[in-house]
C-alpha positions, 0 to 999 in steps of 0.5 A: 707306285708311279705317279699319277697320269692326270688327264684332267686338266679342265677340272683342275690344274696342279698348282705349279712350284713356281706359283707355290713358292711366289705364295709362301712369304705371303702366308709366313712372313708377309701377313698383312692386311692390304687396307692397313695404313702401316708399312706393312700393311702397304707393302702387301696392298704393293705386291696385290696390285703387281699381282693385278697388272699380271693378270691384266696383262694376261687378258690384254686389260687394264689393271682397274679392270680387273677384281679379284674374286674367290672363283670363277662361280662368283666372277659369272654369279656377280657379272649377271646378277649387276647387269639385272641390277642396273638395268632394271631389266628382266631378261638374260640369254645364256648357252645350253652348254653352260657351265653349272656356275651360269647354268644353275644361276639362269635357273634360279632366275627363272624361279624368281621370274625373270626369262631366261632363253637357252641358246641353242648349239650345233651337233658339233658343239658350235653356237652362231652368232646369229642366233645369239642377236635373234634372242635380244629384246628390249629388255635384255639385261645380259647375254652370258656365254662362255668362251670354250665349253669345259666339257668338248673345248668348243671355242665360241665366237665371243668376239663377234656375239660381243660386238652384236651385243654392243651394237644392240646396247646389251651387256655382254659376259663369257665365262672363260675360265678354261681359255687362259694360257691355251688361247690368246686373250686381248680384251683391249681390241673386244667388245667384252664388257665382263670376263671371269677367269678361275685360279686352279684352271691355270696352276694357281690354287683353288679358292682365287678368281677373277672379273674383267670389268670394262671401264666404264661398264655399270657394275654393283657389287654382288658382295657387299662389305668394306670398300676392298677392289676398288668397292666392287667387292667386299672382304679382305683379299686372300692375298697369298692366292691372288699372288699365286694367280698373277705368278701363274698369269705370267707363268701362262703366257710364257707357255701359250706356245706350248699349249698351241703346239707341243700340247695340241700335238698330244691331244692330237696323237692320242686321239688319232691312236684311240679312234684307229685302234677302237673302231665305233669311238667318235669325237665329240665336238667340233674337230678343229673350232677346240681348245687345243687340250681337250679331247670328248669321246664316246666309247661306245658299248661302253659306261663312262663311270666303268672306264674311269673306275678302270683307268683309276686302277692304272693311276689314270685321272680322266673325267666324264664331262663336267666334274660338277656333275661326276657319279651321276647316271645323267647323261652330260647336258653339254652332249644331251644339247648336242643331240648326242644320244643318251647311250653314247652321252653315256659312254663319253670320256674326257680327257684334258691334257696340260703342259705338264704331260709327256710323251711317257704319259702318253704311251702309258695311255695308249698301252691301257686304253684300248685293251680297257676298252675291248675288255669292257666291250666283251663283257658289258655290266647290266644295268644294276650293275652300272648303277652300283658303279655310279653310286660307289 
């Protein structure tokens, strides 16, 4: 059998060779604990720190700035949870579009009595940063909105929000897990006090994240424990999966030009291919404010489950919006915020391409996708039929 044709690069990423073989002395030879006082203990805290100077240069940071975590969930989990912290406050402003790592927390927040405002967004995905300063009170602890939407690629103005948001003395955090190595990043000349980043969206592996904190922003540990990243976070480091993350910073800012060209250039003729030759497809999200990856569309007529169960059979990997939510007869609550109807939330596949996609893969594509979808058009599921699907 042939290879896979991964188009789901927004989910996860494969892990690259370069950034395996980085990782592998680090789980064979060189096993040290970095808070050991012994040489090879040092030796171990040395390549951690390289590691951290790799990531800080990725986001335009200082290498103090940055904390290593286990994912992008804890990153956003830890930024909010201390901004509650230490201002004693009892507000949050959040996207409707969050990712379920901010969307989940805001949410049991409420339960727990804080007031969370839900930001409203466009028909195109787009938030205004007005909005964003509207909702802001005196006891607002922290505005948290990502910087692109893992489902559309919408990019956010999270510059702009961040600078409203420092004029107003409110703390400010985006979840950009999906911008690294697509979009450049320079902390530096931003406002942002607080950035997560995720491991396995840029070819490093799962399980290794990290947070940007700004200097002199306020900032508590949300695991506490021994005095690990400079005592913003306890537990011994996971040091071969942090090596993989700083090869793979390097790794990604070798390939930014790839990514804005060669890969945009797919994302681009796929699309211009599948919305000529299936009349009644539609974009989801705005068309150019994107990551330059990513591609939303709803096939309308159809189920998003039924296509991906067909695209399987031909070893084609996409994903019907978040994978966080995949096998659920719910229609995405990106697209539901959008005010794209239920049907056609229904009907919405993504497709996330990558550095390691080819013109072949593309052809591939586009030889099974529109005939896929012209079958399935002539012959809809019922209604039990599309749940049996969903629940398989």
């Amino acid at each position: 059998m042939s290879r896979p044709i991964y188009l789901d690069n927004n989910a996860t990423t494969p892990v690259s060779p370069r950034v395996f073989e980085a990782m592998v002395p680090y789980l064979t030879e060189h096993f040290g604990n970095p808070s050991s006082a012994y040489g090879a203990g040092r030796r171990v805290r040395e390549a951690v720190e390289a590691a951290r100077e790799r990531v800080a240069a990725l986001l335009g940071a200082e290498p103090r700035e940055i904390a290593f975590t286990s994912c992008g969930t804890e990153s956003d989990n830890a930024a909010i949870a201390s901004a509650l912290q230490t201002t004693g406050k009892r507000h949050v402003v959040v996207s409707a579009v969050e990712h379920s790592a901010v969307k989940v927390h805001a949410e049991s927040l409420e339960r727990q009595g804080y007031r969370v405002t839900w930001l409203p967004v466009g028909r195109d995905g787009t938030l205004e940063p007005a909005a964003v300063e509207a909702a802001l009170t005196g006891d607002t602890a922290i505005v948290s909105v990502m910087w692109a939407n893992n489902e559309t690629g919408v990019l956010f103005p999270v510059r702009e929000i961040a600078e409203r948001c420092a004029a107003r003395g409110v703390a400010f955090h985006t979840d950009a897990v999906q911008v690294p190595g697509k979009e450049a990043i320079d902390l530096k000349s931003t406002r942002i006090d607080y950035l997560s980043i995720s491991g396995h969206k840029l070819h490093a592996p799962k399980g290794v994240g990290a947070l940007y904190i700004r200097r002199r922003a306020k900032f508590l540990p949300y695991l506490h424990g021994g005095h690990q990243e400079r005592g913003r976070r306890g537990g011994t480091e996971n040091v071969a999966s942090i090596i993989g993350l700083g090869e793979a910073a390097v790794e990604a800012l070798e390939h930014l030009e790839e990514e804005q060209t060669r890969v945009r250039a797919l994302r681009d003729r796929f699309e211009a291919a599948v919305l000529e030759a299936l009349p009644g497809t539609e974009v989801n999200g705005h068309r150019t404010q994107r990551l330059p990856n990513t591609s939303n569309l709803s096939f309308t007529g159809v189920h998003a489950e039924q296509v991906l169960a067909c695209l399987d059979r031909e070893g084609i990997c996409a994903s019907a919006g978040s994978a966080c939510t995949a096998g659920s007869m719910e229609p995405s609550h990106v697209l539901t915020a959008m005010g794209v109807p239920r049907e056609r939330a229904l009907a919405s596949v993504r497709f996330s391409f990558s550095r390691a996609n080819t013109e072949a893969d593309l052809d591939r594509v586009l030889e099974v996708l529109p005939a896929l979808i012209r079958g399935l058009r002539e012959q809809p599921l019922s209604p039990d039929e599309l749940r049996a699907l969903a629940a398989a």
